[in-house]
N, C-alpha and C positions, 0 to 999 in steps of 0.2 A: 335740295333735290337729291342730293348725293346722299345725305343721311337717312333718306327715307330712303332709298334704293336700298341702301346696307338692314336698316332694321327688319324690311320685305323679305331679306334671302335670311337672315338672322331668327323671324318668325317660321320661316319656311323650314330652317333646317333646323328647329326647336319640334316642330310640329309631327316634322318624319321622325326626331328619336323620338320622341314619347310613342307615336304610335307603333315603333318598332317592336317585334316581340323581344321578349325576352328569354333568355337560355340561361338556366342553372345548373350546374355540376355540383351534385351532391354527395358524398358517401351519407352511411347512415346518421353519422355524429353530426354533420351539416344540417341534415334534414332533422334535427329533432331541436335545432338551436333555432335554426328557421322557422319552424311551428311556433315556437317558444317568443318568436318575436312579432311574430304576424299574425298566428290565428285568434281569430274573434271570440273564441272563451274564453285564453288566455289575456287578451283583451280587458273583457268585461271583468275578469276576475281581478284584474289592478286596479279597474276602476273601484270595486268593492273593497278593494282596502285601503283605496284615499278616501272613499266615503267614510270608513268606518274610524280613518285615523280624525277626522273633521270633525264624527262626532264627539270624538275624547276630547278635541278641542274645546266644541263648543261645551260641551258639558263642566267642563274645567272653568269654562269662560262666565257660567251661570253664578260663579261663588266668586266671582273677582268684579272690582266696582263697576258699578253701572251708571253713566251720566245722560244725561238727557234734559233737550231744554222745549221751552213750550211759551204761545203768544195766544194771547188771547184780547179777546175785543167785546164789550156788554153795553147795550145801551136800552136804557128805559122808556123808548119811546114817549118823552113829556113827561113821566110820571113822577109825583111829587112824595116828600116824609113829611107828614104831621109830628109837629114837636109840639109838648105843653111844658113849659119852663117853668111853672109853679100853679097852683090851682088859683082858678078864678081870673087866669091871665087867657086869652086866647091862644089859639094854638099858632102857629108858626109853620108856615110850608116852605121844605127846602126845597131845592131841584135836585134828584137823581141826575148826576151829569152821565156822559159814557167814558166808560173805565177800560185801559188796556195795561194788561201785565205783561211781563217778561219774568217767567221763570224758569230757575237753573238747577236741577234737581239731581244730587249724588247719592245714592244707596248702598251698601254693604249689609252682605248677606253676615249672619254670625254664626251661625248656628240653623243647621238643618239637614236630617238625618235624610232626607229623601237625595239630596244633592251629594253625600257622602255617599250610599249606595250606588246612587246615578253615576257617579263616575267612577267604580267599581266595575259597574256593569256595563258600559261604554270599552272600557279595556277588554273587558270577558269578550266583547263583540269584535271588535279590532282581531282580539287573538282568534277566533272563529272566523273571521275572515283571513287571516294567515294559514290558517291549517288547509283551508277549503279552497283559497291558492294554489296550495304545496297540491291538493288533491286532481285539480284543474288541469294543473301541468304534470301530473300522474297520466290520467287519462289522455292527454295528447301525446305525450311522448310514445305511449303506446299504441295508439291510433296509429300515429305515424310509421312505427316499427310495421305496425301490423301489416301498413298501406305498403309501404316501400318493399318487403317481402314479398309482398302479393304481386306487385309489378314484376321481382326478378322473376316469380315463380312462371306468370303469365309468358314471361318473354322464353324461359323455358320451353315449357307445353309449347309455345308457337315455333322456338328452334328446331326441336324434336318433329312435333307434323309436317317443317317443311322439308326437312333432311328425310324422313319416311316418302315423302312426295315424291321426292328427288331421284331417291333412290328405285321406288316401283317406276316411275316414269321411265328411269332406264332401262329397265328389266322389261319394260312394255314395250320398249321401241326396238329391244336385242329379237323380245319375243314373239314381232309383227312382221320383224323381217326374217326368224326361224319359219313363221308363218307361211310366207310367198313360196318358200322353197318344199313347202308340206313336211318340212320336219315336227312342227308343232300343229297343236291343233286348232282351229278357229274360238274355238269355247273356251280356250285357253287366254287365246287375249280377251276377247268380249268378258272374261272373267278380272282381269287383270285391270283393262278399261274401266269398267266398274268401280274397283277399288279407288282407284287414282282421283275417280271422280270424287268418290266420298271423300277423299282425303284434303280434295281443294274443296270442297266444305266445309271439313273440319277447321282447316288452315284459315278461312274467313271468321268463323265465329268465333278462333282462337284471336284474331287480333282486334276484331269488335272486343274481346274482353279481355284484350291490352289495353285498350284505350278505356274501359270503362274503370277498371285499375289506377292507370294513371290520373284519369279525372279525379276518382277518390284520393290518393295521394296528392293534388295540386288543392282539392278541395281543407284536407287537416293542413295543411301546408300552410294556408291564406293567401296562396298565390295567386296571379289572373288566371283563368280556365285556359288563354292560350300563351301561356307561360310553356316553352320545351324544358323538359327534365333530361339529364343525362347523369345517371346515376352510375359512381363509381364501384360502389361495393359489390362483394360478388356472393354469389347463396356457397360456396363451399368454405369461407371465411366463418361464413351465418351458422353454418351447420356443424360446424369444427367446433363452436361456442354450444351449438345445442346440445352435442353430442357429452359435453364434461361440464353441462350447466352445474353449480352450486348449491344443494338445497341447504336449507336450513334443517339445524340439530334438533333447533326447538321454536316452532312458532311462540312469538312473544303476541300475541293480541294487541296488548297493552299500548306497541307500538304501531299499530295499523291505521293508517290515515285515516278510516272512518271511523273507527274506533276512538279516537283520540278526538273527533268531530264532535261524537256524542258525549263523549266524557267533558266537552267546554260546556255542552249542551246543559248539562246535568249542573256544571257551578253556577250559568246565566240562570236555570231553575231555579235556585236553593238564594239566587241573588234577588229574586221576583220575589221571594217570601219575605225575604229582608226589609225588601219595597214599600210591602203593603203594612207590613210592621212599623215601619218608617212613619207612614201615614199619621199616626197618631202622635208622636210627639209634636213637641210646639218649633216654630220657625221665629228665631229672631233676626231681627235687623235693624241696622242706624242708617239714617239717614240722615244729608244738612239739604239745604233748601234756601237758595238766594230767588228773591223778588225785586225788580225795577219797575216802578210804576212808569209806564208809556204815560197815558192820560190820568192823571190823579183827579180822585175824588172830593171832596169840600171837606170829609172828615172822614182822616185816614188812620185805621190802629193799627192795621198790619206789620206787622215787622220786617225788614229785609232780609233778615238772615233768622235761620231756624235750622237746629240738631234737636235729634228724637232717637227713642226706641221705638222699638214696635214689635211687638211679642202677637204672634196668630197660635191659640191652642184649641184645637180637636174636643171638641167636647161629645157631643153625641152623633152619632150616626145612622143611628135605626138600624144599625147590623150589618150596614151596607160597608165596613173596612173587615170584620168578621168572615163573611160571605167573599172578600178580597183576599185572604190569606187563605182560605180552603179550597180554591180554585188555582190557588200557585203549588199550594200542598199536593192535590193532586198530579197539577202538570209535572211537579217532580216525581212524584211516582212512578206517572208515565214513561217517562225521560229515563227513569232506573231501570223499569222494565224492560222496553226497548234497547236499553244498552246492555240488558243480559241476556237478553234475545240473538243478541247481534254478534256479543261473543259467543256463544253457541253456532251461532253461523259461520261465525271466520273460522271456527277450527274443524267444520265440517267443512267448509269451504276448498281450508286448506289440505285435507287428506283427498279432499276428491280429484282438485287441481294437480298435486302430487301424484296420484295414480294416473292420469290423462296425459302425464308428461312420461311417465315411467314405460306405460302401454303405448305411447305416440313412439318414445323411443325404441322399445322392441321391434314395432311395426315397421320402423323405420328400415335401421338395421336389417330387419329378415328379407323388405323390397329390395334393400340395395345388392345382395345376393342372389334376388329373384332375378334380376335384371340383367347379370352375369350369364344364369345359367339359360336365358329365354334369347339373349344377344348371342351365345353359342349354337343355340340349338338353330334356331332360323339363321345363320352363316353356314350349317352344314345341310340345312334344309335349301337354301336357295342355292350351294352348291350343287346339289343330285338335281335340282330342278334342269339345272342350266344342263348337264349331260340326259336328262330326260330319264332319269331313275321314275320322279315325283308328278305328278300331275299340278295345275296349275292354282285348283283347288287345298290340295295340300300345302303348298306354298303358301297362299292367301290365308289363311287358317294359322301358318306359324307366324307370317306377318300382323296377323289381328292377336295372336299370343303376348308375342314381342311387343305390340305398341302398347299392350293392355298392362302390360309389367312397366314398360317404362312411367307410361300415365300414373298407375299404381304408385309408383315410385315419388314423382312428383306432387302427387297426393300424401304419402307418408311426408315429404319435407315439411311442406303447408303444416300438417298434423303438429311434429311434432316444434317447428319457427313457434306456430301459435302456443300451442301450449305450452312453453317454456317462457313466452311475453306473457301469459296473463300469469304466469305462479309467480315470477318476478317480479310484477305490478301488484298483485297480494303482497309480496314481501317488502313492499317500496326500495327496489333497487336495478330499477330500469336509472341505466347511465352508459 
């Protein structure tokens, strides 16, 4: 009784951790190790390259001996052999009895060109499954860069609208009770009101798209969806990095992960030619061959033991191995084409990405100055407001100035975070 009492609360408080949420503290390097372990591409893509080392196995495994045994069981229903043992004699009927074998069959491949290619081409595939890993985990580290950015940027824009909120909400309540006393004007605050309003609008749809943020980052992550994030790093770290990003002197193609995709792409081609070339020589093989007779016969010649060759050669085909190589010939072609196509794209690719980073960082740069001079001008605008220089109009007007430069501002970050992560994911040196 007492052991079930214990395994009761033992179950119990098994039950409450698991269903505990869970809380991660990430910096950036966190969050992309964590992707790296959890997300279901990166996943799948390991699995592709246990499948693909399995096939080198097996393919390896197809030219090393083969054994194999086999039982068998025949019976003739009644049916009898005529024998004539000399002419003029009558014949002789034996009985067909029922016959069972036991055979023990070993084979060795010797020779065969298609199995030499095959496991040529089996490594080609492994290695293409390697690079398309490396690519895998390309693409999510940057996903995740992209995601986790996106959150501080969000949490920004939500900082900003609710400290603007904050801020007119006092100025509303300094300028309700200037109000009572008819220093100010009623249009004044019904103006003012207004705004406030809009701004706890803003302030709601700014953290619906915190939260739609976050989801995307718990989503590349491969975390549960009510997994809490609490993210250490901070966007003036991010942007110190954007600000003196590294370009490259000289784009190498040569070394670009998809580039390098199609370039395996192009030897598995030229290994498919080899293939069907292969085709046509002959395949030889030894085999031995043990036989135990289960039920023996009345007259047995079979041997028990049996070695051989065995030589299979390709004689004609009607064209149809012909017609097999001119279809590999082509797909390499293909394969060549497309991979000059592609280098033509990466290095358009790459000057447009490069200019998108260079103009993101201008933009940047000239917001962060806008930002100065619009957080100056509305401190001396809400100054004269509060002595009643300005109307309230005028006010509201420097304050939709100001938020439009900060927003601006927070828009230039995003700008130029992203495009400094995809020119560095061109260059494979997201780390």
């Amino acid at each position: 009784m007492k052991t079930t009492f214990f395994t009761l609360l033992l179950l119990l408080f098994s039950s409450g951790y698991a269903g505990a949420q869970q809380k991660l503290t990430l910096d950036l390097a966190a969050a992309r190790k964590t992707a790296l372990e959890y997300n279901k591409t990166i996943a799948n893509a390991d699995l592709a390259t246990l499948k693909a080392s399995a096939a080198v196995r097996e393919a390896i495994a197809n030219g090393l001996p083969q054994l194999s045994a086999a039982v068998d069981y025949s019976n003739a229903l009644g049916a009898k052999i005529s024998i004539r043992f000399a002419e003029g004699m009558p014949p002789s009927e034996i009985d067909i009895k029922p016959q069972s074998n036991f055979n023990l069959n070993l084979t060795q491949l010797i020779f065969s060109g298609n199995y030499i290619v095959g496991v040529q081409t089996a490594k080609l595939y492994q290695s293409m499954a390697d690079i398309s890993k490396e690519k895998s985990e390309l693409d999510v580290v940057a996903q995740v860069t992209d995601a986790y950015q996106l959150v501080l940027i969000s949490e920004e824009l939500l900082r900003l609208l609710e400290q603007n909120q904050a801020n007119l909400e006092g100025l509303y309540e300094k300028t309700a009770a200037l109000e009572t006393f008819g220093i100010i004007e009623k249009t004044d605050v019904d103006q003012l009101s207004v705004q406030v309003n809009t701004l706890k609008n803003a302030v709601k749809s700014s953290e619906r798209q915190l939260e739609l943020a976050t989801n995307m980052l718990r989503l590349v992550l491969g975390v549960p969806v009510d997994t809490q994030l609490e993210l250490t790093d901070r966007l003036e770290r991010m942007l110190s990095e954007a600000e003196t990003l590294p370009l490259a002197e000289s784009f190498k193609v040569e070394e670009q992960v998809d580039f390098r995709l199609l370039n395996q792409q192009e030897l598995v081609s030229r290994k498919m030619i080899d293939m069907q070339r292969a085709n046509a020589l002959p395949t030889i093989s030894g085999y031995y061959r043990y036989t135990y007779k289960l039920l023996k016969p009345d007259f047995d010649m079979t041997p028990a033991n049996m070695v051989g060759l065995q030589m299979n050669i390709p004689l004609f085909s009607s064209g149809v191995r012909m017609a097999q190589v001119k279809q590999a010939r082509i797909d390499l072609e293909t394969t060549q084409n497309n991979k000059s196509l592609l280098s033509d794209q990466l290095r358009i690719q790459e000057k447009q990405l490069r200019f998108n980073y260079n103009n993101a960082l201008e933009t940047y740069l000239n917001q962060k100055n806008n930002v100065e001079v619009s957080r100056r001008v509305y401190a001396s605008l809400k100054l004269k407001y509060e002595q009643g220089i300005i109307s309230g109009l005028d006010l509201i007007t420097a304050d939709n100035n100001y938020l439009k430069a900060e927003t601006d501002y927070i828009s230039a970050m995003m700008q130029v975070l992203q495009s400094g992560v995809q020119l560095q994911k061109l260059y494979g040196k997201l780390d």
